[in-house]
N, C-alpha and C positions, 0 to 999 in steps of 0.2 A: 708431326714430321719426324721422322727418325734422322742421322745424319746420313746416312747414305741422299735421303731428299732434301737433305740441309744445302749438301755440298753441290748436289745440280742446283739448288736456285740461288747459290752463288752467295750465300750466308756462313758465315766460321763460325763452328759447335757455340762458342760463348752466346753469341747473338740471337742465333738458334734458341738457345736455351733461354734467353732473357725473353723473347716474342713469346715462348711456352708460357714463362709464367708469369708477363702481363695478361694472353689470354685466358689463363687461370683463374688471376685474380680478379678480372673481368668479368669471368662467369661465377665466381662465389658473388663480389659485389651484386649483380644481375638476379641474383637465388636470394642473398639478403632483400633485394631491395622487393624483391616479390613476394617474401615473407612480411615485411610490414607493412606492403599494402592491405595483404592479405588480414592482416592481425588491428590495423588502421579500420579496416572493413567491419569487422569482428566487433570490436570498441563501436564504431559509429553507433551499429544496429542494436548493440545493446544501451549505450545513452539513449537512444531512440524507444525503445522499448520502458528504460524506467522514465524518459519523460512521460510518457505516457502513463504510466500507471499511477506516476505523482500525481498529473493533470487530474485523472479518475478518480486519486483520494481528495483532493482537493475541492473535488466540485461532491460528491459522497457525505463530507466533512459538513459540508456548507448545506447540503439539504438537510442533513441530520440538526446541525441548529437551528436552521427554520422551522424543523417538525417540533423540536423540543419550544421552540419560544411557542409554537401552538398549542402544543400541550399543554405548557405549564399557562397559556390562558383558558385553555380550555377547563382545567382543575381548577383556577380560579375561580374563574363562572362557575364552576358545581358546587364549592365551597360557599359559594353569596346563593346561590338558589337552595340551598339546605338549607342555610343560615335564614333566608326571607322565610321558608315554607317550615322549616322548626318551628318559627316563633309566631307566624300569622296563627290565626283562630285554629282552624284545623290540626295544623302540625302542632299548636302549644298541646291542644288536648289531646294528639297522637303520643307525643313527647309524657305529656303526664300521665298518660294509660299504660304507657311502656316501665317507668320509673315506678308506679306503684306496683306494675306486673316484676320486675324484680324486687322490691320489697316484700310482696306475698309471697317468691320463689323461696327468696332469705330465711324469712320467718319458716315457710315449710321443710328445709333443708336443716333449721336449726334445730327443728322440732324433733326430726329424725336421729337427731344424734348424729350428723355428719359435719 
């Protein structure tokens, strides 16, 4: 409102001016308040986003030590079946065919001069 439109709607310049600039400040508060829903908005979707991605490490985490407790029984077992099959009849004399064949490897390597 300028004052010439002041003075027809029967308001004096001070008044005038005070109604400016509560509607001023009315519309800055109005723009703030629209930036931090805006910015509120922003924040949400992003909490939203790394809960999730927590969730994802979390459940990731938890299969990876299910696979490792499997593994490491699964190595277990392999370590007791070599262990059974080294020392039964077959594997001892597999075992002892192996150890004399590095023994002859030994002596032929030493023979060479190496």
């Amino acid at each position: 409102m300028t004052q010439e439109h002041a003075s027809q709607s029967g308001l004096d310049p001070s008044t005038h001016h005070h109604v400016q600039s509560l509607k001023s400040e009315r519309d800055q508060y109005a723009d703030d308040l629209q930036q931090v829903e805006k910015s509120f908005t922003e924040l949400h979707r992003r909490y939203d986003k790394l809960r999730e991605t927590i969730t994802h490490h979390k459940r990731s985490e938890e299969k990876m030590k299910d696979e490792l407790v499997d593994l490491r029984k699964q190595l277990r077992d392999s370590h007791l079946n070599f262990e059974v099959s080294l020392w039964s009849d077959s594997g001892h004399k597999a075992y002892t065919m192996y150890i004399s064949l590095m023994h002859a490897e030994t002596r032929l390597w030493r023979g060479m001069g190496v």
